[in-house]
C-alpha positions in Angstrom: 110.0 135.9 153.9 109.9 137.7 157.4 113.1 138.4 159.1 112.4 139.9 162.6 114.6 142.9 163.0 113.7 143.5 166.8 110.8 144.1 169.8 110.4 147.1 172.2 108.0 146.6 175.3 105.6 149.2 174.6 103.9 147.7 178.5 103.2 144.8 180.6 101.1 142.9 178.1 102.5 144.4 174.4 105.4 144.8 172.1 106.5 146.4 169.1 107.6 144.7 166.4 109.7 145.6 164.0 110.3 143.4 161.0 111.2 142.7 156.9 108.6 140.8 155.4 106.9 140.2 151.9 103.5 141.2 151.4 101.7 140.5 148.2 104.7 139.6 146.6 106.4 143.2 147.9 109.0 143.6 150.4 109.0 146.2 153.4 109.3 147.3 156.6 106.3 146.2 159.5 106.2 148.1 162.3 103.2 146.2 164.7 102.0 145.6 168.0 102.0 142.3 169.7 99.9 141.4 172.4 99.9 138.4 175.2 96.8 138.2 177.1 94.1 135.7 178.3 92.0 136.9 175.6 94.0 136.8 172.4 97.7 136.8 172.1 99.0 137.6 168.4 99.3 140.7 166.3 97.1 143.7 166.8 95.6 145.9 164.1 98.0 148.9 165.2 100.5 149.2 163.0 102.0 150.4 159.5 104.1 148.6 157.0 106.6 150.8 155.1 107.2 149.8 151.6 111.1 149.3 150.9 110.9 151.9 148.0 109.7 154.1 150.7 112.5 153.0 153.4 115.2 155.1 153.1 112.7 158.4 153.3 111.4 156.9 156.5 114.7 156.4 157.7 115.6 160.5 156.5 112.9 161.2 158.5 113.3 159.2 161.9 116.7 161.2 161.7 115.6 164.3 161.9 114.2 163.9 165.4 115.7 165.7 167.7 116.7 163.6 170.9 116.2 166.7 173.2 112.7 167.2 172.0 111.7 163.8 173.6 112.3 164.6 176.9 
């Protein structure tokens, strides 16, 4: 199973990826890079994958950022 959730141009050549997918028989969360060049296009090793019993503590914790801190 692997249900893209959504992409964010990280620059000219790569993406983020952010998508639910099962892994060894376990679902989570895949946060990965994409790449498109003349070399190799496909999936980089840079990345994590969040296990879903895990999820909802990432989630807590992508909260707490503080908008005004990023700028």
């Amino acid at each position: 199973m692997e249900k893209d959730i959504g992409k964010i141009q990280k620059n000219e050549n790569t993406e983020i990826v952010v998508r639910i997918d099962d892994f060894n028989d376990k679902i989570g969360v895949t946060i990965r890079e994409f790449t498109t060049s003349d070399r190799y296009t496909g999936f980089t090793k840079s990345g994590t994958r969040i296990p879903a019993e895990k999820f909802l503590e990432f989630r807590e914790l992508i909260n707490k950022i503080d908008l005004n801190d990023l700028k």
